[in-house]
C-alpha positions in Angstrom: 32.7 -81.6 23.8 30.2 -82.5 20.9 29.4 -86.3 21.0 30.4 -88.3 17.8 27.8 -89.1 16.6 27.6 -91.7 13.9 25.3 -91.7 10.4 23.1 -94.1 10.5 23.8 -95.1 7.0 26.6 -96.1 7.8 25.1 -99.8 8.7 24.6 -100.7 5.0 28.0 -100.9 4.7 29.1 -102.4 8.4 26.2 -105.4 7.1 26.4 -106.9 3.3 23.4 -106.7 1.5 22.8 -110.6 2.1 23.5 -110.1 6.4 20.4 -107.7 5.9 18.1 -110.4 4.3 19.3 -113.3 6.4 18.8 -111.1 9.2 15.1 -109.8 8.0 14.4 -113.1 6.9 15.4 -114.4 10.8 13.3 -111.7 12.4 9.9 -112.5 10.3 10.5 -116.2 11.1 10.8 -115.8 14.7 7.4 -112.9 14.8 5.6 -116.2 12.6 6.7 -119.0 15.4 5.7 -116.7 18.0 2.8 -116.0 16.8 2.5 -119.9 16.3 3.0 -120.5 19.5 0.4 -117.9 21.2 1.7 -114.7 20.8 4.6 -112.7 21.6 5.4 -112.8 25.1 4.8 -109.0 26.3 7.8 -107.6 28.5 7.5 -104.8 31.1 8.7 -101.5 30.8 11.5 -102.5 33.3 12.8 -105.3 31.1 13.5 -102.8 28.3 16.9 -101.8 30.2 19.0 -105.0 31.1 22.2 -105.1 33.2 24.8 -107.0 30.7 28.2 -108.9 31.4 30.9 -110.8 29.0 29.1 -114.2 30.4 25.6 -113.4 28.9 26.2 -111.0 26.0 25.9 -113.4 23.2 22.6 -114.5 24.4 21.3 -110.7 25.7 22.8 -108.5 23.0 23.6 -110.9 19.7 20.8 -113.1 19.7 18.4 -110.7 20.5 19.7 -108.1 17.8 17.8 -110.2 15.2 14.7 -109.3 17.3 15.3 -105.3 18.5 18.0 -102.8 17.9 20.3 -103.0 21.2 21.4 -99.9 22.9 24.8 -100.4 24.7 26.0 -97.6 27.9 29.1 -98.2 28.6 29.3 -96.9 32.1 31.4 -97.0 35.6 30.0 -96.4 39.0 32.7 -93.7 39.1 32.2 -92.0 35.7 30.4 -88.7 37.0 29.8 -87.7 33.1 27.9 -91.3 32.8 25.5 -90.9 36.1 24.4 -87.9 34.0 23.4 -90.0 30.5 22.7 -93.0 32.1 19.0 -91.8 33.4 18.6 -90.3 30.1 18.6 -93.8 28.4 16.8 -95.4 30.3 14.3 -92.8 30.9 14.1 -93.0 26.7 14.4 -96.7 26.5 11.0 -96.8 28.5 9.8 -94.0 26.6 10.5 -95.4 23.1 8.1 -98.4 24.2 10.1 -101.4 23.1 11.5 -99.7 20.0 15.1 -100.5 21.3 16.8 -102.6 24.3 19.1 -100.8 26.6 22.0 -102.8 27.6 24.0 -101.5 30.3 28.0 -102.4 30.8 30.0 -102.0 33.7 33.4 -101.5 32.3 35.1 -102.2 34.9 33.6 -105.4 35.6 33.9 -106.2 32.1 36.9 -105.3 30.2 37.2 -107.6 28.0 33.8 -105.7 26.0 35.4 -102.9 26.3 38.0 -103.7 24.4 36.0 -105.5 21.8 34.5 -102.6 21.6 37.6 -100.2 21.2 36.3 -98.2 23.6 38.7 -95.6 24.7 36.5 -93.2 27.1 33.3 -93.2 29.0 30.4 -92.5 28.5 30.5 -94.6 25.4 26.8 -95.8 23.5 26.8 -98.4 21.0 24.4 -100.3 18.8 23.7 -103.6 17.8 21.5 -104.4 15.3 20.8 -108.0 13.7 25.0 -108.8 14.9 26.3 -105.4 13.7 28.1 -103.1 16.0 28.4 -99.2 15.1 29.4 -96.4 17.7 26.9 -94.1 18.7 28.4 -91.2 20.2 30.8 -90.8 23.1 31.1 -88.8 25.7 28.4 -86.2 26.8 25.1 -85.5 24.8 22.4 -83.2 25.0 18.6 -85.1 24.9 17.6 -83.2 21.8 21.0 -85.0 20.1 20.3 -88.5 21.9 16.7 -88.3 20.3 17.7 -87.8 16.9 20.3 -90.6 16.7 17.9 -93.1 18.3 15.4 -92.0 15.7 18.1 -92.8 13.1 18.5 -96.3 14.9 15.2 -97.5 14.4 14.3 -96.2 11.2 17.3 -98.1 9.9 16.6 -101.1 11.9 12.7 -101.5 10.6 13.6 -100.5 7.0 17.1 -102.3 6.8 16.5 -105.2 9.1 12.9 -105.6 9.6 13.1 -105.2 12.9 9.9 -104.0 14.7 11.1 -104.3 18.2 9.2 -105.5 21.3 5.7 -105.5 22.8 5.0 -103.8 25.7 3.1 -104.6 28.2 1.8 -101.1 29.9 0.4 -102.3 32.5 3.3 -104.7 33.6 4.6 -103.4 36.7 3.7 -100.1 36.9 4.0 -99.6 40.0 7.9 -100.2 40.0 8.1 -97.7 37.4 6.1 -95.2 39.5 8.1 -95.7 42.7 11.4 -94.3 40.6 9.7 -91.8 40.0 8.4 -90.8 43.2 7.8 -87.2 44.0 10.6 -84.9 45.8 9.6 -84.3 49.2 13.1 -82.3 50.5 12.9 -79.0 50.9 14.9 -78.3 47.9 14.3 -81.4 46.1 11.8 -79.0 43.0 15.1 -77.0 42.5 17.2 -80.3 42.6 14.7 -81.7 40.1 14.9 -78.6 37.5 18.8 -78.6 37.6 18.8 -82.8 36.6 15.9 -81.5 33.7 17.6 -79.2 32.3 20.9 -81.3 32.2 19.5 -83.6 30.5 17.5 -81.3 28.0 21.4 -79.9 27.4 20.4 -76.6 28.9 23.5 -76.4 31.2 23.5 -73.0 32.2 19.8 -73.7 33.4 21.0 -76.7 35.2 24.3 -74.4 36.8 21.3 -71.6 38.0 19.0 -74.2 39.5 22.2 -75.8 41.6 23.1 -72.2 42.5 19.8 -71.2 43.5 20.1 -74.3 46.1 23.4 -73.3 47.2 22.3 -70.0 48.2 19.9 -70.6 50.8 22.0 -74.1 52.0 25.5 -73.5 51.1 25.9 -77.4 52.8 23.8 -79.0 50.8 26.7 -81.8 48.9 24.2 -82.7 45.9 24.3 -79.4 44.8 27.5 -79.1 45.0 28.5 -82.2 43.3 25.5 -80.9 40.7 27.0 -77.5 40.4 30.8 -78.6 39.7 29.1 -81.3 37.3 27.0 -79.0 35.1 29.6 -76.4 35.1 32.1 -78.8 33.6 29.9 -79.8 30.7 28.6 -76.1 30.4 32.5 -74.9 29.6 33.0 -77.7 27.0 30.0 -77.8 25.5 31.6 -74.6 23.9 35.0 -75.9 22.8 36.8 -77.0 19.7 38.2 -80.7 20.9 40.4 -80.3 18.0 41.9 -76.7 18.8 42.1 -77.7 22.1 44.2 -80.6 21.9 46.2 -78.5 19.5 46.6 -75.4 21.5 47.5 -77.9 24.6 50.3 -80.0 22.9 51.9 -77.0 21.3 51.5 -75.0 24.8 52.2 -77.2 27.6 52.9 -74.4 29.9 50.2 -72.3 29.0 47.8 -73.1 31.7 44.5 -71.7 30.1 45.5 -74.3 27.4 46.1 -77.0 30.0 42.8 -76.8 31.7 40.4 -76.6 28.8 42.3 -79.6 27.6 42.1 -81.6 31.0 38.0 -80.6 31.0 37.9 -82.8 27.8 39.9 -85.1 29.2 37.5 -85.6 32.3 34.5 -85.5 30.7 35.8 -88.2 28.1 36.3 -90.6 30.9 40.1 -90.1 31.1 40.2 -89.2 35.0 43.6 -90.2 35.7 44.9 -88.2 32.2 42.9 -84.8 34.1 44.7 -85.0 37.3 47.7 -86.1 35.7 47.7 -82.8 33.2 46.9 -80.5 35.6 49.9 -81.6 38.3 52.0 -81.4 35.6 51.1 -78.4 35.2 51.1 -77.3 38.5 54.8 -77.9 38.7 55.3 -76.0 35.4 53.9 -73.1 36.8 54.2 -69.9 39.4 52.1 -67.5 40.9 48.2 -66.9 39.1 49.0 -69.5 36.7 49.5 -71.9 38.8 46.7 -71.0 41.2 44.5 -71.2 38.6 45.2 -74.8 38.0 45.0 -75.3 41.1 41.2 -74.4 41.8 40.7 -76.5 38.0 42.4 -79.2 39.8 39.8 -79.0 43.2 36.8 -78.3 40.8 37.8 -81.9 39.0 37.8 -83.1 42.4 34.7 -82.5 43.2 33.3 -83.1 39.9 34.6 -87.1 40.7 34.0 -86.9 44.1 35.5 -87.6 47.2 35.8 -91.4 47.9 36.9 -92.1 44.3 40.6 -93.6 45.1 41.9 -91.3 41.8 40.8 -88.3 43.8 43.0 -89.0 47.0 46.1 -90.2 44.8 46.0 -87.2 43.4 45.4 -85.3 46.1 48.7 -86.4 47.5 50.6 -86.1 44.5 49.0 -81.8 43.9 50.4 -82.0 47.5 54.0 -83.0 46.7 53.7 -80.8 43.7 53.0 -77.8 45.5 55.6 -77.8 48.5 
């Protein structure tokens, strides 16, 4: 599924020309009392991503959207799709050098955001800049297409708003940003590593090679696995039409070719329960291949989850009553 990905001019008309001013205005003032005062108070590379709940967002995300363009990753510690973008951000956030502020959301801890928000599947990225919300894109996204709409971000932010971002400090806490990076050091932890950069450079079928390279000398090894179901999933939709899809499945909801593409998007869009909800459905609807077929969909999703999720054993019980 292709990310929606939202035109960056599409802030001048979210903000009134006069929000702009006041909010350029209110970024200049506070860069002239800083400076006042002794200078701006360099942060670390690790304070560019921030952790984010309903309690402190006014302060972390408003307030400081007069100061920086704020990046927001919706996320869940279940949401397979989001442990894939997640890195990417704030891999980027450090990268872009203070240019933006990453500001992570548990959703479930927080729903009352994510309503605000109308968000209605994770991954989900947001912006705010000087108090203006605009979606980013949902869903998964290649780095090349993450780059370009952060690009778009600050250019409009800087030329709109006047906002500049932060300073830096590189030599803040290096050593903490060092250690997360540490080097591999298991015996297929290279092959591990080529698979996670080519996901997030959007080369999936790279990603889907490196995991099965792994596989073949250690068919045990579970983050490959969990890798290989992962980067398989996003390789099959990366190619689809959401819009044909949905079609094709609400017109055909016995056809189970139709059926699984559609519960693909529905899993990587965040809607776990719709998946495995589709695909027993279908399960009952269906005989012989057909139904076998959804079947090994069905166990792929599972995997692509994982195990302990509670969704997963919920519907493992209910494909069971389904089958027999």
């Amino acid at each position: 599924m292709q990310p929606r990905n939202m035109s960056m001019s599409g802030v001048v008309d979210l903000a009134a020309v006069k929000a702009a001013q006041e909010a350029k205005a209110k970024a200049e003032q506070t860069r002239a009392e800083t400076a006042r005062q002794g200078g701006a108070g360099a942060v670390s590379p690790a304070d560019l991503v921030i952790d984010v709940d309903e309690a402190g967002f006014e302060r972390e995300v408003l307030q400081r959207s007069a100061e920086v363009p704020v990046v927001i990753d919706f996320w869940a510690e279940w949401c397979q799709p989001c442990k894939q973008l997640s890195p990417v951000l704030e891999r980027l956030a450090v990268e872009y050098n203070g240019r933006f502020l990453l500001a992570k959301v548990d959703v479930d801890a927080n729903q009352m955001l994510m309503q605000q928000f109308g968000v209605q599947g994770i991954p989900a990225v947001f912006a705010v800049v000087a108090g203006q919300a605009l979606p980013l894109f949902q869903g998964a996204a290649g780095e090349a297409q993450i780059r370009q709409t952060l690009d778009q971000l600050v250019q409009v932010a800087e030329q709109r708003f006047g906002l500049t971002g932060l300073t830096v400090d590189a030599d803040a806490g290096p050593g903490a940003v060092e250690a997360a990076e540490a080097e591999p050091v298991g015996p297929y932890d290279a092959l591990l590593e080529a698979a996670v950069q080519a996901l997030d450079a959007g080369d999936f079928g790279g990603a889907v090679q490196a995991y099965r390279n792994v596989l073949a000398d250690d068919p045990g090894n579970s983050e490959a696995g969990l890798g290989l179901a992962q980067a398989e999933l996003l390789q099959r939709v990366g190619g689809m039409d959401p819009q044909q899809v949905r079609k094709d499945a609400a017109d055909k909801p016995e056809n189970a070719e139709a059926q699984i593409a559609a519960a693909d998007l529905d899993l990587v869009g965040g809607h776990v329960e719709d998946a495995f909800g589709r695909l027993i459905d279908t399960v009952r609807r269906t005989a012989g291949d057909d139904r076998e077929a959804v079947r090994l969909r069905l166990v792929e999703l599972f995997e692509v989850v994982g195990p302990d999720d509670p969704r997963v054993a919920a519907a493992r019980r209910a494909l069971a009553r389904a089958l027999f």
